[in-house]
N, C-alpha and C positions, 0 to 999 in steps of 0.2 A: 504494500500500500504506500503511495506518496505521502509524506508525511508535509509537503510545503505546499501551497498554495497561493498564488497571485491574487489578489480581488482590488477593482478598483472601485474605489468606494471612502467612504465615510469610519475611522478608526473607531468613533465614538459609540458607533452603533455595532461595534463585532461582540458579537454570542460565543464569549470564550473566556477563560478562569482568568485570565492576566491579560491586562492593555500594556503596553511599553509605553512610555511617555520618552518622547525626547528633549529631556527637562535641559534646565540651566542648572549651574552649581548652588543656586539660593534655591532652590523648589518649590517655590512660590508663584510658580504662572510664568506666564511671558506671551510671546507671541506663536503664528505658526500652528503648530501640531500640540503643543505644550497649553496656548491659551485656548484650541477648541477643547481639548481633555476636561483640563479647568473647568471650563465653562458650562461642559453638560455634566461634568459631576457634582459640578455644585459646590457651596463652601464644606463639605463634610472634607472634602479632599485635599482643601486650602488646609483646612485642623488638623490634620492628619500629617499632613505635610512638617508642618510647625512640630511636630513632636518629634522631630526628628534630627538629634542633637547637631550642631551649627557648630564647627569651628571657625574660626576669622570667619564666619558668614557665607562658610561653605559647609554643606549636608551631603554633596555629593559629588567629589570629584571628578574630572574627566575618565570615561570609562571603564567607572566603578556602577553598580545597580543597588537602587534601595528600591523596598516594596510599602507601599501602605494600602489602607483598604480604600475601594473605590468608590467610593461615593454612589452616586443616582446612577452608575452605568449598570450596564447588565454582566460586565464583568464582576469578579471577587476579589482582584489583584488589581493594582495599577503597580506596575515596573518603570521606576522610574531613570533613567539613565541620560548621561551627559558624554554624547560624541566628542568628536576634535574638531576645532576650527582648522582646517585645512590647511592654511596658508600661514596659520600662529604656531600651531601645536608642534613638536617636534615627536616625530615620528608616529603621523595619524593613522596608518595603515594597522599600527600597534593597537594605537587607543580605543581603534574602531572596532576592532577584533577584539577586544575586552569588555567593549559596552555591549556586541552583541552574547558574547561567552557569559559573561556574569548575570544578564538578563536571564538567559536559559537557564544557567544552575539554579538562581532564585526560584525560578518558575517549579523545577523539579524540585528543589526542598520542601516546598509551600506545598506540595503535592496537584499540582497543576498538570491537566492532559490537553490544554489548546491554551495557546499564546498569540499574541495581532502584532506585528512590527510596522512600524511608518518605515519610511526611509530616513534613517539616523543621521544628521549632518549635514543632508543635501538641499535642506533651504540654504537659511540667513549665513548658515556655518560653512559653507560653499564646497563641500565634498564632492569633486564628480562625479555622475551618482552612476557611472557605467562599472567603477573603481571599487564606488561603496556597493553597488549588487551584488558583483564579484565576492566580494568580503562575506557579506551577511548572508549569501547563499550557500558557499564554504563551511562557515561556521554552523550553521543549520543543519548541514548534511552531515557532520562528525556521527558516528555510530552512538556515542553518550547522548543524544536528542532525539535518538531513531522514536522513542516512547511518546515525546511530545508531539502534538499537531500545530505547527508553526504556519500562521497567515500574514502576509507580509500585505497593509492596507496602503494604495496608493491612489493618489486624490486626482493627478492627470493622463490624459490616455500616453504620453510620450513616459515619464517613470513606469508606467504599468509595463508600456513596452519594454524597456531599458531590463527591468527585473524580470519578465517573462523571458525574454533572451539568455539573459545571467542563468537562469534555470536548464531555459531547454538545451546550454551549450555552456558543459563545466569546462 
């Protein structure tokens, strides 16, 4: 059975135990993928978020994953995770490959059998996302994730394509 799945669509709306969020380091909203998450989960996921101890003002490093509960979605999980800035970060192909690997193991600790990824990075954070498919496709196919059902939600038909291709041509 294929365990990944392309859908272009709405992240907000995936019928699965864990949403990924492609948060900032403060976890408190933003813009993107991050403020629609926000926004249909409601403040229970802003509180949620807040619990979540702060060093200098950061809760979640670049390509580390923290989980809290989801608010109004119809997920159980929101996964929360901070990509590389592309052109800042040193060595993003690393960090990206950590944001999606530590999503997943969260996922399987929490006891999770379906997971929804955006494309981590490739808004505002300028990852090329043929680069970032590649990556996050990889990472998903490890034999340690074969148990979960991983849906990668992408919002325009040109990404959908980008990661259908990344799929159908490892």
């Amino acid at each position: 059975m294929d365990t990944i799945k392309i859908v272009q669509g709405d992240i907000t709306q995936a019928s699965v135990h864990a949403i990924v969020n492609a948060a900032n380091s403060k976890m408190l909203g933003g813009g993107g993928v991050d403020g629609a998450i926000h926004k249909a989960a409601g403040p229970k996921l802003l509180e949620a978020c807040k619990k979540i101890k702060a060093e200098n003002g950061i809760r979640c490093p670049t390509g580390v994953a923290k989980i809290t509960e989801a608010g109004n979605l119809k997920a159980k999980y929101v996964i929360h995770t901070v990509g590389p800035v592309y052109a800042i970060d040193k060595n993003p192909e690393n960090l990206l490959t950590s944001a999606y690997q530590n999503s997943l193991d969260l996922a399987i600790s929490h006891g999770c059998e379906s997971i929804a990824f955006p494309a981590i990075s490739c808004g505002v954070y300028g990852y090329p996302p043929q680069e970032a498919a590649g990556i996050a496709i990889s990472v998903c196919k490890r034999p340690e994730y074969k148990s979960l059902m991983k849906y990668f939600y992408l919002f325009s038909d040109k990404m959908t394509a980008i990661w259908t291709a990344a799929l159908d041509h490892p």
